[in-house]
KOLKOLVEX-774620 format. One record per residue (C-alpha): residue in three letters; z, y, x. Coordinates in steps of 0.1 Angstrom, whole numbers, padded with zeros to 4 digits, always signed. Layout:
AlaZYX...
//
This chain:
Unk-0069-0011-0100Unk-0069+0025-0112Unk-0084+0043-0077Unk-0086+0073-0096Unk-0045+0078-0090Unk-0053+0076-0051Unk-0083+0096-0049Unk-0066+0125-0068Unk-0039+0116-0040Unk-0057+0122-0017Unk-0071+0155-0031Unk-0034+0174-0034Unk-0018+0162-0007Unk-0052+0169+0022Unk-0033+0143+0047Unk-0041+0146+0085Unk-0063+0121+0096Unk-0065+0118+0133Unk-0094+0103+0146Unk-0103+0088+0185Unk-0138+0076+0172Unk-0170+0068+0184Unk-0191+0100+0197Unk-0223+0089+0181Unk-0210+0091+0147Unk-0181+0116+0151Unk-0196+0143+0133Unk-0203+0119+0102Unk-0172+0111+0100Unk-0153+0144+0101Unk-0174+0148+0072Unk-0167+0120+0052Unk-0132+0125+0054Unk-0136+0165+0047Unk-0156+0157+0014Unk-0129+0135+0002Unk-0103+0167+0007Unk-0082+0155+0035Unk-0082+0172+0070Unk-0096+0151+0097Unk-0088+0161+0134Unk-0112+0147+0162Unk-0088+0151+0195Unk-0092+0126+0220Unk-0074+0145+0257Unk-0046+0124+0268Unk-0028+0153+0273Unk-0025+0162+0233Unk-0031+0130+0215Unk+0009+0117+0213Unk+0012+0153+0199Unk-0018+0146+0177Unk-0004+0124+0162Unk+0025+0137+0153Unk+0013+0161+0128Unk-0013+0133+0113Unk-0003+0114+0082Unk-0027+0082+0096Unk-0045+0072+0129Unk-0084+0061+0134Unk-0090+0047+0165Unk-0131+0035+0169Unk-0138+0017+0204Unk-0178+0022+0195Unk-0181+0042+0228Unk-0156+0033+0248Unk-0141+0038+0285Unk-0111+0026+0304Unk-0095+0063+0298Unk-0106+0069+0266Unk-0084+0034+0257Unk-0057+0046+0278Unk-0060+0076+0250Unk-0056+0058+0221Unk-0029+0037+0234Unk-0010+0071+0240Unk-0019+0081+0203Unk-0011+0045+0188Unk+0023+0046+0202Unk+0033+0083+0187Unk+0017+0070+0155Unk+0041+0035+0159Unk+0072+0058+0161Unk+0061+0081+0131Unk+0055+0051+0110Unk+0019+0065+0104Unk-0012+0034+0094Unk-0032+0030+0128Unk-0065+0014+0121Unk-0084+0002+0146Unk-0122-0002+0140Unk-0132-0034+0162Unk-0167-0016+0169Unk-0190-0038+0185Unk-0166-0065+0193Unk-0186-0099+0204Unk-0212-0077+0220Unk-0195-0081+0258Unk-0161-0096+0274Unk-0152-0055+0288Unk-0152-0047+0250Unk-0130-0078+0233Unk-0106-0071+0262Unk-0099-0040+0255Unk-0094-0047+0216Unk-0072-0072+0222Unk-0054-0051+0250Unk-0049-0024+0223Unk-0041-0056+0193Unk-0016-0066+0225Unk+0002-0035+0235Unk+0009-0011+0202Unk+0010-0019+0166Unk-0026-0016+0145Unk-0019-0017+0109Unk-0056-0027+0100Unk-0086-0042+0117Unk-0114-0028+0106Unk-0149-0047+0112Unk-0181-0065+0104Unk-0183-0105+0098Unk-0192-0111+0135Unk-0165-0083+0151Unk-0133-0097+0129Unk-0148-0132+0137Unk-0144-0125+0170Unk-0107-0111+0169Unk-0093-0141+0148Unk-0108-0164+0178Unk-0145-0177+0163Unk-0171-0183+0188Unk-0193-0156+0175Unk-0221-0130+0193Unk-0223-0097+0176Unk-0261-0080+0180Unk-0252-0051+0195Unk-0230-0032+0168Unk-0247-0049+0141Unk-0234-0087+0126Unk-0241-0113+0141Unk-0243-0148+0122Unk-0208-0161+0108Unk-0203-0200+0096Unk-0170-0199+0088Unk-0155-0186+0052Unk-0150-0149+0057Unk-0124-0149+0030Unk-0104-0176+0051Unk-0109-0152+0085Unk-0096-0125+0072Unk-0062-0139+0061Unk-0062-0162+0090Unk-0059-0129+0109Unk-0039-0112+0089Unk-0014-0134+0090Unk-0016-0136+0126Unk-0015-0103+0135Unk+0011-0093+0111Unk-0018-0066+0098Unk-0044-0059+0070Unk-0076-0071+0077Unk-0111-0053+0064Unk-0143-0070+0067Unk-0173-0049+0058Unk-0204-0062+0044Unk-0225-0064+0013Unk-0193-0076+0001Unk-0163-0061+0016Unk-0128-0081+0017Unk-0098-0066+0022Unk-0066-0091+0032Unk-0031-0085+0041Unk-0002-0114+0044Unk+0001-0120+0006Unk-0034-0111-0013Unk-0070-0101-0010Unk-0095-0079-0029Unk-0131-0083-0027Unk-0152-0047-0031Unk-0185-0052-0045Unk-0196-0013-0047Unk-0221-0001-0020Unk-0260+0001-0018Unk-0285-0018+0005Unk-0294+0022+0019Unk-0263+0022+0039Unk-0276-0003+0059Unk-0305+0021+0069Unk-0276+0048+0085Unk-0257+0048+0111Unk-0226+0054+0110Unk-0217+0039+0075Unk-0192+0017+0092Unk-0177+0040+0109Unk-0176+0065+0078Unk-0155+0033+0063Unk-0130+0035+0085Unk-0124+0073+0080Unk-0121+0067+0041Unk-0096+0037+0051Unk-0075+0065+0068Unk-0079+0088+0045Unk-0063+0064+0019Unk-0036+0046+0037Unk-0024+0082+0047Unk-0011+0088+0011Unk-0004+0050-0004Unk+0019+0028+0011Unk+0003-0005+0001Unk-0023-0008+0026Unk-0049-0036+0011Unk-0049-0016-0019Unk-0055+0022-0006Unk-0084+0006+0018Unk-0097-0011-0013Unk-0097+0018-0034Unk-0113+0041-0009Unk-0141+0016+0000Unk-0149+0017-0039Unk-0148+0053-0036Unk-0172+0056-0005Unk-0195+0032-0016Unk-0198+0044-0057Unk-0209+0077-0042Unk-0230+0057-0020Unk-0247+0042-0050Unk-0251+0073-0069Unk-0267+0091-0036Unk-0290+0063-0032Unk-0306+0066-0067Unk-0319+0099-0060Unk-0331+0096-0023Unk-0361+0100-0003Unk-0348+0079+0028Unk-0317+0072+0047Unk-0315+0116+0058Unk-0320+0122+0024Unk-0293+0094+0014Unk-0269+0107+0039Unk-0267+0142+0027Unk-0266+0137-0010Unk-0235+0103+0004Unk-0215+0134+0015Unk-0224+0155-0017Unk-0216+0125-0045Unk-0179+0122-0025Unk-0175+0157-0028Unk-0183+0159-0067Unk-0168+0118-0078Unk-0141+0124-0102Unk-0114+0096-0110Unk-0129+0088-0144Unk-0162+0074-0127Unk-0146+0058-0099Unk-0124+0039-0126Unk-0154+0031-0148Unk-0176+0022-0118Unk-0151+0004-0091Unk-0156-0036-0088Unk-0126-0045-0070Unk-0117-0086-0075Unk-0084-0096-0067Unk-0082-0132-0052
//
């Protein structure tokens, strides 16, 4: 896969990428998804989401903090991006953790259309039905084949499915890649996960193909993540010089450097 094409994509056309995310890490990943060149909005008021969305070229909804109303919210946004025909990703943050939190994915898996579920092993376990307990917003332990998951739920929900981890699999209704860029630091930040499902968005806004722009911009995100974490101190250090390697990648390393597997 030549990611280059889409990251240079992403670079000329700046798409919209409209976020209803997680408030710990909301900040991070405005500024993943500014150092790639697109133009991430955070808005989250019921009252201007539908409108939100509207202008947006993809949709990023994160349940890592949620309430009742802030799900009411991202319904409201969901459904604009439905009738635009704009990616909705929905990052299944923290799902195993407690009942309030599955329902509410499922209510939003129910009620509008996600294009991709984004999560860890234990979270996407969850979602395709595995009796699974996720640690908080960290994996918990997963015996099934991941691989096998993720289509499994793909094919139910009519959706791509992203499972992040050391390696990352990407799986819509007809194929699957397997991402084996990233460094062991990323586990020492949070956020990193959440930054993942920014770069999805920012890629699915300008490729049609959905496994493949979420591949490609997880090889992205985590080559800069392996040049950043060759020259850092610590996980501070690592997260500064994260934002400055996405800034300054060029398509010729992330050609020469991506290890995407198609299955």
């Amino acid at each position: 896969m030549k990611v280059s094409k889409l990251l240079d994509k992403v670079r000329k056309q700046k798409p919209i990428v409209h976020h209803l995310t997680n408030w710990v890490t909301i900040y991070d990943c405005a500024n993943i998804v500014k150092s790639f060149g697109a133009s991430p909005v955070m808005a989250h008021a019921p009252e201007e989401v539908a409108d939100m969305a509207k202008i947006a070229s993809a949709l990023v909804l994160n349940i890592g903090t949620l309430t009742t109303d802030f799900i009411e919210a991202m319904k409201l946004a969901a459904m604009s991006a439905n009738s635009k025909g704009i990616p909705v990703i929905l990052d299944v943050c923290g799902a195993g953790a407690t009942p309030f939190r599955d329902i509410k994915c499922f209510e939003l898996l129910d009620q509008v259309r996600i294009n991709i579920i984004k999560g860890n092993a234990s979270e996407i376990a969850k979602i395709a039905g595995e009796n699974v307990q996720t640690k908080g917003v960290d994996a918990g332990k997963v015996e099934k084949n991941l691989v096998s998951v993720a289509r499994h739920l793909a094919q139910a929900r009519k959706a791509t499915v992203v499972i992040t981890g050391k390696e990352d699999i990407v799986a819509d209704q007809s194929k699957t890649f397997i991402v084996r860029n990233g460094d062991e630091m990323m586990t020492h930040v949070v956020g990193t996960g959440c930054m993942a499902a920014s770069v999805i968005g920012t890629f699915t806004a300008v490729h049609s193909d959905l496994a493949e722009a979420a591949a490609a911009g997880l090889a992205c995100y985590e080559i800069a993540a392996e040049q950043a974490a060759g020259k850092a101190n610590g996980p501070a250090d690592f997260k500064v010089k994260m934002f400055d390697a996405v800034f300054n990648l060029n398509g010729k390393t992330a050609d020469l450097k991506q290890r995407i597997i198609k299955k």
